[in-house]
PDB file of N, CA, C and O in Angstrom:
ATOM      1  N   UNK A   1    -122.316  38.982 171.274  1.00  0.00           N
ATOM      2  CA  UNK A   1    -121.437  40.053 170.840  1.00  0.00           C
ATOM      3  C   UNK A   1    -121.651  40.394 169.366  1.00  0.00           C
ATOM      4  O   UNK A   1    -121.427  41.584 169.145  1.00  0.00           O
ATOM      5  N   UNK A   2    -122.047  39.639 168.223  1.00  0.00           N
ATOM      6  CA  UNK A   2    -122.457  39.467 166.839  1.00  0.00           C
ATOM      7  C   UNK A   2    -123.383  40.728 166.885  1.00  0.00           C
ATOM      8  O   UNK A   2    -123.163  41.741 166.221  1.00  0.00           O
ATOM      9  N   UNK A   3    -124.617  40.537 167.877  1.00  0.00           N
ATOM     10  CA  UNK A   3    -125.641  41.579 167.913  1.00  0.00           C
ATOM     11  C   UNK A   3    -125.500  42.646 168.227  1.00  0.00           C
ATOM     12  O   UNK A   3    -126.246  43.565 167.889  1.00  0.00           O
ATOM     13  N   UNK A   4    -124.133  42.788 169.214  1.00  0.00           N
ATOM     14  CA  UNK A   4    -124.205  44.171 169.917  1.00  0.00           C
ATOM     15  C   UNK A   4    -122.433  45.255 168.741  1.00  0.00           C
ATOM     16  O   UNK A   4    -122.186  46.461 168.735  1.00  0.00           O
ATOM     17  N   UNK A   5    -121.693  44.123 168.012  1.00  0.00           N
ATOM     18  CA  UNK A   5    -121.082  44.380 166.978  1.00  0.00           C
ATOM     19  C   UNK A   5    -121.397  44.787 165.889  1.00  0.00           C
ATOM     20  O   UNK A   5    -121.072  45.888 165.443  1.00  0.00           O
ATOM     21  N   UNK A   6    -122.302  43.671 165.123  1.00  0.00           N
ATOM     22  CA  UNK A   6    -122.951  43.961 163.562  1.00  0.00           C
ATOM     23  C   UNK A   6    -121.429  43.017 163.034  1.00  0.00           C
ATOM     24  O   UNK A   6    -121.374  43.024 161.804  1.00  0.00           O
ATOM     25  N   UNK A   7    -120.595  42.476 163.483  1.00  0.00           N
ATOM     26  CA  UNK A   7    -119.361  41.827 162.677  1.00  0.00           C
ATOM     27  C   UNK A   7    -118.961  40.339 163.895  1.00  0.00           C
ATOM     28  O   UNK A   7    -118.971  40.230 165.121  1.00  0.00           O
ATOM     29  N   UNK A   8    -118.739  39.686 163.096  1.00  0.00           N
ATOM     30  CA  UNK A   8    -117.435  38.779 163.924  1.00  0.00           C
ATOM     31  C   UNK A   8    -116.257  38.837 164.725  1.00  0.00           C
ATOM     32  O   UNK A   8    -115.793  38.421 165.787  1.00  0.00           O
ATOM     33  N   UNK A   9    -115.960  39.607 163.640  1.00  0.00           N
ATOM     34  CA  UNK A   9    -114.637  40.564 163.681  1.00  0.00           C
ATOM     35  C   UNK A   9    -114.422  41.622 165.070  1.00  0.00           C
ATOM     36  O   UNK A   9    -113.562  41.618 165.950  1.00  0.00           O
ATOM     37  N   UNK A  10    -115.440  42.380 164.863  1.00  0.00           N
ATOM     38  CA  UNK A  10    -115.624  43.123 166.137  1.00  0.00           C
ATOM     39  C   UNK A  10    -116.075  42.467 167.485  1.00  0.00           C
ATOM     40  O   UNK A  10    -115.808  42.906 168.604  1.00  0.00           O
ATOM     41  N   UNK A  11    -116.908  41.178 167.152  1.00  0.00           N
ATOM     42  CA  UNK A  11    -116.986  40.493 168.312  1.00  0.00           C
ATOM     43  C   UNK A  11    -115.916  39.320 168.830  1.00  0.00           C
ATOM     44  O   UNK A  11    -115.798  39.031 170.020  1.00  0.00           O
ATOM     45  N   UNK A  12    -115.396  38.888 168.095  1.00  0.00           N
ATOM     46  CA  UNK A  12    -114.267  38.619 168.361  1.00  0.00           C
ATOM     47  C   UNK A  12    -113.122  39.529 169.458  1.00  0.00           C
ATOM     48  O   UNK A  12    -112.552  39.293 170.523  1.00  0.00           O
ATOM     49  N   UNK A  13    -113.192  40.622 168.523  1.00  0.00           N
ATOM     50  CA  UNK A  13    -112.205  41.703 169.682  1.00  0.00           C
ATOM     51  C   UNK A  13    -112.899  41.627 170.902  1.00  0.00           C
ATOM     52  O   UNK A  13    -112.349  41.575 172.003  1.00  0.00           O
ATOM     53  N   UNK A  14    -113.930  41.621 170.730  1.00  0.00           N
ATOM     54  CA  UNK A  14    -114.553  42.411 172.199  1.00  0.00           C
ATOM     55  C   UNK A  14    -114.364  41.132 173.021  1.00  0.00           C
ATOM     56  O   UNK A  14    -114.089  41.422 174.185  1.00  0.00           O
ATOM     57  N   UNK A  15    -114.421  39.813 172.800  1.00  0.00           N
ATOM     58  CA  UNK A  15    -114.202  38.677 173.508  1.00  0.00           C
ATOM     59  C   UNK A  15    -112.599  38.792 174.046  1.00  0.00           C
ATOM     60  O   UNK A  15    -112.437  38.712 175.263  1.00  0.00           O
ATOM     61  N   UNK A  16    -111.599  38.948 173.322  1.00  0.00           N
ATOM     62  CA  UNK A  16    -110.229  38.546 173.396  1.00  0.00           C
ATOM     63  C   UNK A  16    -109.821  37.482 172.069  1.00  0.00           C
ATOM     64  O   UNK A  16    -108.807  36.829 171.824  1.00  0.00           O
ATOM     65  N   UNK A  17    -110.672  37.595 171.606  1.00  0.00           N
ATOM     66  CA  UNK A  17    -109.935  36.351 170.471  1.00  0.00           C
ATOM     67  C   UNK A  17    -110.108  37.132 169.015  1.00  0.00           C
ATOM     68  O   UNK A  17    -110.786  38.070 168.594  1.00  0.00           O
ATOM     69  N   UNK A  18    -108.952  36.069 168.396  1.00  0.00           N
ATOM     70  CA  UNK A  18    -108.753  36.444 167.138  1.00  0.00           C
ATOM     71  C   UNK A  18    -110.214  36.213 165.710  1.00  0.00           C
ATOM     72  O   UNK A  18    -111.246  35.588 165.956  1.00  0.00           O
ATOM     73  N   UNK A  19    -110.039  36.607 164.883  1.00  0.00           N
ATOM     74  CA  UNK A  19    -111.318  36.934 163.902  1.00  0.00           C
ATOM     75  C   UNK A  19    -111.377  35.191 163.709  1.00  0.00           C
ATOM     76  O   UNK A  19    -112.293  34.516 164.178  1.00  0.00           O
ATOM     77  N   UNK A  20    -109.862  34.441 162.688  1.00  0.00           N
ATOM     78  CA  UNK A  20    -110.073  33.175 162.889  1.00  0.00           C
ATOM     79  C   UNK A  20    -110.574  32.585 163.822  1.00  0.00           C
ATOM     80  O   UNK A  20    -111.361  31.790 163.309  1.00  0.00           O
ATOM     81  N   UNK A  21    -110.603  32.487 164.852  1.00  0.00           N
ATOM     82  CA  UNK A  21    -110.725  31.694 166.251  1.00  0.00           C
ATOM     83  C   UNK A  21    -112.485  31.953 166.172  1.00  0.00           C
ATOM     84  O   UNK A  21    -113.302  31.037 166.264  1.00  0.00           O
ATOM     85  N   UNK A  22    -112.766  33.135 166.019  1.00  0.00           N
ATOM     86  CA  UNK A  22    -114.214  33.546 165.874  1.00  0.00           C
ATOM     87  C   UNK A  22    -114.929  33.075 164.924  1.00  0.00           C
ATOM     88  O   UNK A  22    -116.105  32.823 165.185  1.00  0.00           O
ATOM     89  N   UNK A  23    -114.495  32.864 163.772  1.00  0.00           N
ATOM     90  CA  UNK A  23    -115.045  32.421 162.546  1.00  0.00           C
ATOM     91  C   UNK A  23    -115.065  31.021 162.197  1.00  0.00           C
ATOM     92  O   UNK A  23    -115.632  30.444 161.269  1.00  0.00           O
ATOM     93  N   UNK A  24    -114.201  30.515 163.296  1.00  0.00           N
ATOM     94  CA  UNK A  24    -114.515  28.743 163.545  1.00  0.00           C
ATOM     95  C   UNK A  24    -115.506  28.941 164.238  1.00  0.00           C
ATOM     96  O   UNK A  24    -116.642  28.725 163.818  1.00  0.00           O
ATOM     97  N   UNK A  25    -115.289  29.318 165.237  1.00  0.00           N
ATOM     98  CA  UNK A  25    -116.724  29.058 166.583  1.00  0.00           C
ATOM     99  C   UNK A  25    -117.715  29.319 165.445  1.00  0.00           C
ATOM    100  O   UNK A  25    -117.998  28.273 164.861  1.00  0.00           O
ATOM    101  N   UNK A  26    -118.400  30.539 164.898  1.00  0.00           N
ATOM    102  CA  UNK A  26    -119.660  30.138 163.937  1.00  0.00           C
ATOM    103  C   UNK A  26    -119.971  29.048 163.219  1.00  0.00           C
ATOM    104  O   UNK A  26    -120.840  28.185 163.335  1.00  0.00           O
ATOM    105  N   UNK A  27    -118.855  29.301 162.240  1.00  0.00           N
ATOM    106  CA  UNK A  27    -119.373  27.697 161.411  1.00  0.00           C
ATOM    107  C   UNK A  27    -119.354  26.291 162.225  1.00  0.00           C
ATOM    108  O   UNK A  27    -120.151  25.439 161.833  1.00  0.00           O
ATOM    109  N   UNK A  28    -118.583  26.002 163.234  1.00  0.00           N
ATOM    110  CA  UNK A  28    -119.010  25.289 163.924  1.00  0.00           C
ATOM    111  C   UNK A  28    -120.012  25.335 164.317  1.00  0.00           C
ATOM    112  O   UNK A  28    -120.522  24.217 164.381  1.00  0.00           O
ATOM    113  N   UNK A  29    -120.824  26.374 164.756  1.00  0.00           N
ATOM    114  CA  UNK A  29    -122.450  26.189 165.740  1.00  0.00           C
ATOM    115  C   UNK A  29    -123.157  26.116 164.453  1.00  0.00           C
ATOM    116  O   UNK A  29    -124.057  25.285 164.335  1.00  0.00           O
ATOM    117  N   UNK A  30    -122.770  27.102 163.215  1.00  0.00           N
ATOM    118  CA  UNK A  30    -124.036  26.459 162.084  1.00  0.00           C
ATOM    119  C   UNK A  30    -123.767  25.203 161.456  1.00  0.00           C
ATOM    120  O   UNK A  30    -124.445  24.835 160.497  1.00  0.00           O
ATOM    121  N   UNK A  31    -123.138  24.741 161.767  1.00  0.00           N
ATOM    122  CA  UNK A  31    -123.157  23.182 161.265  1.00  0.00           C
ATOM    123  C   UNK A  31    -123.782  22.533 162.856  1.00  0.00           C
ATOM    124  O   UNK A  31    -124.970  22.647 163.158  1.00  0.00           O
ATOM    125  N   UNK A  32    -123.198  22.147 163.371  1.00  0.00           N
ATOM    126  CA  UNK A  32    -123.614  21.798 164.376  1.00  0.00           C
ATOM    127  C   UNK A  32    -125.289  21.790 164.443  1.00  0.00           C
ATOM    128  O   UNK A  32    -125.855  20.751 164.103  1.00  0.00           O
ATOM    129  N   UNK A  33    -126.012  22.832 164.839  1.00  0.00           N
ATOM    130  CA  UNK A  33    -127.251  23.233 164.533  1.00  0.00           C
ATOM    131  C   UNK A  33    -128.162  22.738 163.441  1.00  0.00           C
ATOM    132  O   UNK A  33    -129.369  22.498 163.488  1.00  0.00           O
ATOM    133  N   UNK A  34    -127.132  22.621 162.243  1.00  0.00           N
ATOM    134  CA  UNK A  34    -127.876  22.201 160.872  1.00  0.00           C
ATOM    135  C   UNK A  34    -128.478  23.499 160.236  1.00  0.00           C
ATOM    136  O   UNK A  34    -129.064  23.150 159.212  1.00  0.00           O
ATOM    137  N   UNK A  35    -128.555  24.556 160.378  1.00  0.00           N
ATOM    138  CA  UNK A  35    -128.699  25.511 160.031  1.00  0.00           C
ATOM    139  C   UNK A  35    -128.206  27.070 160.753  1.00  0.00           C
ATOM    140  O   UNK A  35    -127.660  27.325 161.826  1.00  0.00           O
ATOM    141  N   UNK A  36    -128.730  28.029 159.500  1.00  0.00           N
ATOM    142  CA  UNK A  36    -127.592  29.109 160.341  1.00  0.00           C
ATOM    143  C   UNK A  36    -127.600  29.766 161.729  1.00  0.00           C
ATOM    144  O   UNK A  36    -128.129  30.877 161.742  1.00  0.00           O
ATOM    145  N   UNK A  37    -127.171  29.356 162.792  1.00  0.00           N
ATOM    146  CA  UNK A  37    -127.339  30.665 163.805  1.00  0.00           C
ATOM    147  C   UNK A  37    -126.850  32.619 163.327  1.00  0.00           C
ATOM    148  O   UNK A  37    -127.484  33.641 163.591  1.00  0.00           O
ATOM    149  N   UNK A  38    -125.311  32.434 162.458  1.00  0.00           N
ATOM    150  CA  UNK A  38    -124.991  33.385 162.105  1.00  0.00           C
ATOM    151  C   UNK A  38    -124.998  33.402 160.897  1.00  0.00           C
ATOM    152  O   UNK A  38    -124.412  32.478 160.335  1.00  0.00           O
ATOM    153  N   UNK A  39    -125.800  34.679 159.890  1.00  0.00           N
ATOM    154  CA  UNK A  39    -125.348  34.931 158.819  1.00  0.00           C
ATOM    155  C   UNK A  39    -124.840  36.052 158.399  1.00  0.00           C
ATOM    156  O   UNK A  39    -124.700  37.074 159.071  1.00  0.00           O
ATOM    157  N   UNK A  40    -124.452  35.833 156.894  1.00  0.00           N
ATOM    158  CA  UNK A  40    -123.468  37.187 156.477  1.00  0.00           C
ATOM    159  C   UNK A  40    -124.513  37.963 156.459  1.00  0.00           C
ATOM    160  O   UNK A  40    -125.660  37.517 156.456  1.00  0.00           O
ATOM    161  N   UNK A  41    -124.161  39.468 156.441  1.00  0.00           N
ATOM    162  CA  UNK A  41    -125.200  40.387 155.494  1.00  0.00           C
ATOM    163  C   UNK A  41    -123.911  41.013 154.385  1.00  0.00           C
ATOM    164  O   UNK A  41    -122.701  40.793 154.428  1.00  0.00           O
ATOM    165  N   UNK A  42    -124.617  41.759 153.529  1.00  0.00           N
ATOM    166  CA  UNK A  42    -123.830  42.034 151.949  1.00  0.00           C
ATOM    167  C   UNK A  42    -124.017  43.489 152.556  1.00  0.00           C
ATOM    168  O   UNK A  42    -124.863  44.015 153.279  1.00  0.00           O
ATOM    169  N   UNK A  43    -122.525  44.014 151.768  1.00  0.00           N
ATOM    170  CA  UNK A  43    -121.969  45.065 152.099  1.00  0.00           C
ATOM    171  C   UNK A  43    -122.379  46.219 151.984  1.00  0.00           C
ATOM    172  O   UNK A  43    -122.946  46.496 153.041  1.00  0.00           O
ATOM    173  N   UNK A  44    -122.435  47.483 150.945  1.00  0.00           N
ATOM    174  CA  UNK A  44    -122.614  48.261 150.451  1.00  0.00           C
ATOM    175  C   UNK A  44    -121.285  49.269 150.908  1.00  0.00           C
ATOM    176  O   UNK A  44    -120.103  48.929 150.856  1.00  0.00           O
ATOM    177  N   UNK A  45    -121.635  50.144 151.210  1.00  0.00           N
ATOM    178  CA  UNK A  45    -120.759  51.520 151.213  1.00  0.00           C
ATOM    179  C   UNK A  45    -119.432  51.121 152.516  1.00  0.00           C
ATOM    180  O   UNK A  45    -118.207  51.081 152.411  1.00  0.00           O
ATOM    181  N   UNK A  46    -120.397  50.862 153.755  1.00  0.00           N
ATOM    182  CA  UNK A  46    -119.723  50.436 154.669  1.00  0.00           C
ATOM    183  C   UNK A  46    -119.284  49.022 154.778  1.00  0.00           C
ATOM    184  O   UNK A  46    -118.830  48.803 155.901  1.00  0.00           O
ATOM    185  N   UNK A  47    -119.262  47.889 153.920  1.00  0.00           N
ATOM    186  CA  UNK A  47    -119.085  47.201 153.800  1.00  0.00           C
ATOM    187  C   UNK A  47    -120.189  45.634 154.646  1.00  0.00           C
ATOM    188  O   UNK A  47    -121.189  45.772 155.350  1.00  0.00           O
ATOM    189  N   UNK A  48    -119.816  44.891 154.410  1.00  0.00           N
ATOM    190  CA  UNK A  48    -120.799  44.044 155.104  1.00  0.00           C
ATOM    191  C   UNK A  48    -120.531  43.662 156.529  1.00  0.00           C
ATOM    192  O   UNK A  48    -119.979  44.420 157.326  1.00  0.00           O
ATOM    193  N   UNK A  49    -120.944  42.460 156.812  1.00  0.00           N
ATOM    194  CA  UNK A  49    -121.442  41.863 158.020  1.00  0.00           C
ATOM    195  C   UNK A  49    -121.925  41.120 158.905  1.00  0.00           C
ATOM    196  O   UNK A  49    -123.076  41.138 158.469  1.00  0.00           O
ATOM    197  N   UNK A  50    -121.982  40.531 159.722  1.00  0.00           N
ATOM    198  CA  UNK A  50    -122.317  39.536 160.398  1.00  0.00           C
ATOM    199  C   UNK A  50    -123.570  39.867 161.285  1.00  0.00           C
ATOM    200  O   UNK A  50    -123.473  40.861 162.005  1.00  0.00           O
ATOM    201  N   UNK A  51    -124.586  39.236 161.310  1.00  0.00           N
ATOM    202  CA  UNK A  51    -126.065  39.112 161.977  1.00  0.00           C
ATOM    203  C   UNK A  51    -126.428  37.705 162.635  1.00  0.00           C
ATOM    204  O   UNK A  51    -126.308  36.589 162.131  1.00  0.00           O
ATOM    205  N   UNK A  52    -126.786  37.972 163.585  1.00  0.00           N
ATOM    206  CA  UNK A  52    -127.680  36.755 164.255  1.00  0.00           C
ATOM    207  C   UNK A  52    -128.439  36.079 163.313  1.00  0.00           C
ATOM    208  O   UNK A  52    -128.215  36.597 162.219  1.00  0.00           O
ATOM    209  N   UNK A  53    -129.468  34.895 163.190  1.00  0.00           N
ATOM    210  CA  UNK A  53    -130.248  34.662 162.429  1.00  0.00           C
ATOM    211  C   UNK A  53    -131.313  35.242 163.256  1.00  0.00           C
ATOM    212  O   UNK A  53    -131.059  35.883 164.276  1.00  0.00           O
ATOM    213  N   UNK A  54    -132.602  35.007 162.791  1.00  0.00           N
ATOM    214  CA  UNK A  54    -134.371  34.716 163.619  1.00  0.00           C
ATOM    215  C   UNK A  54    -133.796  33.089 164.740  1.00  0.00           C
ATOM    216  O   UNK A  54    -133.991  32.973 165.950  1.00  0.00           O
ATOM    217  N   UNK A  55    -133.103  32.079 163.831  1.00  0.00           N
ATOM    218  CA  UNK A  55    -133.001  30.758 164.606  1.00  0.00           C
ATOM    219  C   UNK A  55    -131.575  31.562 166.071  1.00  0.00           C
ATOM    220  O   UNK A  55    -131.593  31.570 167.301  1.00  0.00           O
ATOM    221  N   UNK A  56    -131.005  31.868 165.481  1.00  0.00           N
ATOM    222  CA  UNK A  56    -129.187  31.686 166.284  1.00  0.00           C
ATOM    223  C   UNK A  56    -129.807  33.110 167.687  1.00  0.00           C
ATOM    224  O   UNK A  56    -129.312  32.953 168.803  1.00  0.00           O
ATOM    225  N   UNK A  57    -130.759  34.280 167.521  1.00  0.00           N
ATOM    226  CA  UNK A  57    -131.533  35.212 168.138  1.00  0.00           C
ATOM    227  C   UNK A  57    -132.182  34.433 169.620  1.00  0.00           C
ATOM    228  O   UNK A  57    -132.301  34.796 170.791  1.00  0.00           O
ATOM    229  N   UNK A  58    -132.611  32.805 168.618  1.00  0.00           N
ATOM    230  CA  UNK A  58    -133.848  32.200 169.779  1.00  0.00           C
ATOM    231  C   UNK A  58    -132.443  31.522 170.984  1.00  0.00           C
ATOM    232  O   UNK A  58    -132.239  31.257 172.169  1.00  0.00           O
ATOM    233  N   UNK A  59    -131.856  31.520 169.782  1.00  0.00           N
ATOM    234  CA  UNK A  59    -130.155  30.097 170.553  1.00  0.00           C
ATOM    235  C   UNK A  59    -129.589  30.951 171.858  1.00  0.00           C
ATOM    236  O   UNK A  59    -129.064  30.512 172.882  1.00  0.00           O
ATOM    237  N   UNK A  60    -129.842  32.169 171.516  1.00  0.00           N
ATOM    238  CA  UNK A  60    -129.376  33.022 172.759  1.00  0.00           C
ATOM    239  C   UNK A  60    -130.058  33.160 174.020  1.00  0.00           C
ATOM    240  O   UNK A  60    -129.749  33.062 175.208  1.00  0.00           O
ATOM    241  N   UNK A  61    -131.362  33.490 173.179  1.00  0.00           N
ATOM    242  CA  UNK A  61    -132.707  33.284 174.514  1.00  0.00           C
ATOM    243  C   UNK A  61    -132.758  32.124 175.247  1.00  0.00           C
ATOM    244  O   UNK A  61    -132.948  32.409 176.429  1.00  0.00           O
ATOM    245  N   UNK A  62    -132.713  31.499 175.150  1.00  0.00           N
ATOM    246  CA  UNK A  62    -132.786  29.994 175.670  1.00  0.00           C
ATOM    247  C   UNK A  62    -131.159  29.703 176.325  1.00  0.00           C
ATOM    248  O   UNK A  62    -130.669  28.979 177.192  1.00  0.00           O
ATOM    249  N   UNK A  63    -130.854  30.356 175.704  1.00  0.00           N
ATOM    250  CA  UNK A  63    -129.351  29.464 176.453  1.00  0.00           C
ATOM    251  C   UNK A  63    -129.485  30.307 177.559  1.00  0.00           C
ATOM    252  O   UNK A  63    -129.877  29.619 178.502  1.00  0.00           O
ATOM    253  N   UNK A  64    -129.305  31.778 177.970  1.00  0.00           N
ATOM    254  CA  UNK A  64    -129.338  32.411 178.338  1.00  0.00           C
ATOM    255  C   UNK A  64    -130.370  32.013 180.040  1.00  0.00           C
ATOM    256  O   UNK A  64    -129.922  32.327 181.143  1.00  0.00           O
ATOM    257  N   UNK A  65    -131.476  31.434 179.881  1.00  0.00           N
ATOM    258  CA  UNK A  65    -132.606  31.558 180.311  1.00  0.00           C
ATOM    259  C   UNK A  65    -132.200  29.761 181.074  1.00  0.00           C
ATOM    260  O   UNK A  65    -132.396  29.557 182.272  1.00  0.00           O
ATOM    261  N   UNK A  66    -131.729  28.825 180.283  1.00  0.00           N
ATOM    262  CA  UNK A  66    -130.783  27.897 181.082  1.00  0.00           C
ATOM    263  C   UNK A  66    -129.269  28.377 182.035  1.00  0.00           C
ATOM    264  O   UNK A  66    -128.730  27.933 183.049  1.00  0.00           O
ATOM    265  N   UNK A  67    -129.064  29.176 181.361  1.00  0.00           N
ATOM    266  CA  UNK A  67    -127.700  29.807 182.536  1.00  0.00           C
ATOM    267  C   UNK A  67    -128.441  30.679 183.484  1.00  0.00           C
ATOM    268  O   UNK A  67    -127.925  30.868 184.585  1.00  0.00           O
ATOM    269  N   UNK A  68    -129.389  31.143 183.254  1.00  0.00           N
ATOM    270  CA  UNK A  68    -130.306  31.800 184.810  1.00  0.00           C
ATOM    271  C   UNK A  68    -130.685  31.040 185.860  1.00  0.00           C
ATOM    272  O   UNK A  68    -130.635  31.351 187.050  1.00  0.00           O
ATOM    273  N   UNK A  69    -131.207  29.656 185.196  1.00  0.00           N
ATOM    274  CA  UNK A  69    -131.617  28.818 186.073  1.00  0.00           C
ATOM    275  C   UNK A  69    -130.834  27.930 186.248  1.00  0.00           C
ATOM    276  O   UNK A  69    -131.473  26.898 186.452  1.00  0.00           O
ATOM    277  N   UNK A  70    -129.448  27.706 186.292  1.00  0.00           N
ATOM    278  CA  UNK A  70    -128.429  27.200 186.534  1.00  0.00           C
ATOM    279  C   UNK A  70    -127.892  27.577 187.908  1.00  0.00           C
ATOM    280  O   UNK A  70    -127.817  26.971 188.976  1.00  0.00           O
ATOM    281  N   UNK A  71    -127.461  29.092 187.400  1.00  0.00           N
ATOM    282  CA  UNK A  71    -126.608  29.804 188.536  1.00  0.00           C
ATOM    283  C   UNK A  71    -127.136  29.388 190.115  1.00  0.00           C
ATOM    284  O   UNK A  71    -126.143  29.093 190.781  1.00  0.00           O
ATOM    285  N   UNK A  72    -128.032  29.309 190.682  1.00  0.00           N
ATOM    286  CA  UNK A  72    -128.470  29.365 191.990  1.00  0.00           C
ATOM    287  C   UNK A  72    -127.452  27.759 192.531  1.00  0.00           C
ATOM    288  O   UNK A  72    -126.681  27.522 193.461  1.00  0.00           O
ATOM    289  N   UNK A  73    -128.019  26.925 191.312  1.00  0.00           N
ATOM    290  CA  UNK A  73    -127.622  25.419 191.939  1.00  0.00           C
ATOM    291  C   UNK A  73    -126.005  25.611 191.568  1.00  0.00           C
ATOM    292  O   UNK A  73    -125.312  25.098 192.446  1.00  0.00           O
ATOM    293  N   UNK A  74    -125.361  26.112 190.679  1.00  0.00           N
ATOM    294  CA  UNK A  74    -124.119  26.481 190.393  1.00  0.00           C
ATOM    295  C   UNK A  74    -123.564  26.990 191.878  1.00  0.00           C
ATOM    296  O   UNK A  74    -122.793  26.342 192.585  1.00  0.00           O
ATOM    297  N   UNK A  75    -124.131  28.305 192.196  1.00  0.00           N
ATOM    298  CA  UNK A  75    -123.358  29.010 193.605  1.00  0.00           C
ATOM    299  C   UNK A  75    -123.632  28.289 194.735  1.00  0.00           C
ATOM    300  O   UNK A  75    -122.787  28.498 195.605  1.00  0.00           O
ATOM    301  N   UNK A  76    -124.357  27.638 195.006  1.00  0.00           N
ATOM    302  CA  UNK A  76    -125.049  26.467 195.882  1.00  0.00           C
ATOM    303  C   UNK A  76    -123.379  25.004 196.257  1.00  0.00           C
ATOM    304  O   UNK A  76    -122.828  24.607 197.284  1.00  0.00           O
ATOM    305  N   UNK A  77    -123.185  24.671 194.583  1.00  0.00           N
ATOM    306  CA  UNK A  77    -122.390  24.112 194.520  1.00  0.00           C
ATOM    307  C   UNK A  77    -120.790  24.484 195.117  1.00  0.00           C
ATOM    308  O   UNK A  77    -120.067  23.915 195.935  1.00  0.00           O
ATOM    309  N   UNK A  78    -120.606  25.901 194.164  1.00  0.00           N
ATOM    310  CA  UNK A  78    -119.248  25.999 195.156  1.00  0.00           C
ATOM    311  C   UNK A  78    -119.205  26.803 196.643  1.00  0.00           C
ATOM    312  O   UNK A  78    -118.266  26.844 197.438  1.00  0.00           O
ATOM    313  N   UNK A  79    -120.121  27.233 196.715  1.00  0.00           N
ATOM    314  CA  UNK A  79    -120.202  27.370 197.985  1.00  0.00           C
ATOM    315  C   UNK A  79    -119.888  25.724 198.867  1.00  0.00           C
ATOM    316  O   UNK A  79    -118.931  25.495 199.606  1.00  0.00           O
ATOM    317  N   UNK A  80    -120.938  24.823 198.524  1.00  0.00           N
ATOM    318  CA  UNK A  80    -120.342  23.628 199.262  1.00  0.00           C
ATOM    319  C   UNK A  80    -118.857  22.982 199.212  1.00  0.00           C
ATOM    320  O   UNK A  80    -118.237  22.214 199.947  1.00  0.00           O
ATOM    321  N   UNK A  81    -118.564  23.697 197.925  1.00  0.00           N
ATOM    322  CA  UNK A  81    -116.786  23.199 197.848  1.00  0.00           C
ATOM    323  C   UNK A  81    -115.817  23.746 198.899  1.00  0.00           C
ATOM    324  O   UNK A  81    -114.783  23.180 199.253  1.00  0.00           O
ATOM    325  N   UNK A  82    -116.445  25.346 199.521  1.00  0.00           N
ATOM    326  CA  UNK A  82    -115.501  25.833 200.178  1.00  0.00           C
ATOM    327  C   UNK A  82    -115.693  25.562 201.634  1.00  0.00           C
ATOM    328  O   UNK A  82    -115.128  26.073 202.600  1.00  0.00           O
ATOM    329  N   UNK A  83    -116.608  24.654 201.574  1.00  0.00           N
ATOM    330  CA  UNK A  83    -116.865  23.872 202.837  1.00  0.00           C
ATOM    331  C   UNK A  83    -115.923  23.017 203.729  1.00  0.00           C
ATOM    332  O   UNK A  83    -116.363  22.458 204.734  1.00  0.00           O
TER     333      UNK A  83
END
């Protein structure tokens, strides 16, 4: 949502959660990580902003690409629950 926002703030809304609530979850994953997934960008006219990194860009690809190859054994699973 960072990428498709340009803010926290705005991705936050678009989730349901508040800017705080959003602005933990980052610094949590860039610590976590050891470096930044999200950084600021500096303002100018319109003010500034929040960006993916090059690293936090790859964090998506990959996660993303594990939840693809998840889902099958995921629906597999509750399907057997409603067994």
């Amino acid at each position: 949502m960072i990428a498709e926002h340009g803010s926290s703030a705005g991705a936050g809304r678009a989730l349901g959660m508040s800017y705080r609530r959003a602005w933990m979850l980052i610094k949590a994953m860039n610590t976590g990580f050891g470096r930044p997934v999200v950084e600021a960008q500096s303002g100018g006219r319109a003010g500034g902003g929040t960006r993916l990194s090059n690293f936090g860009a790859d964090v998506v690809v990959r996660y993303r690409a594990v939840e693809a190859a998840a889902a099958p054994y995921l629906s597999q699973m509750v399907r057997d629950q409603d067994l």
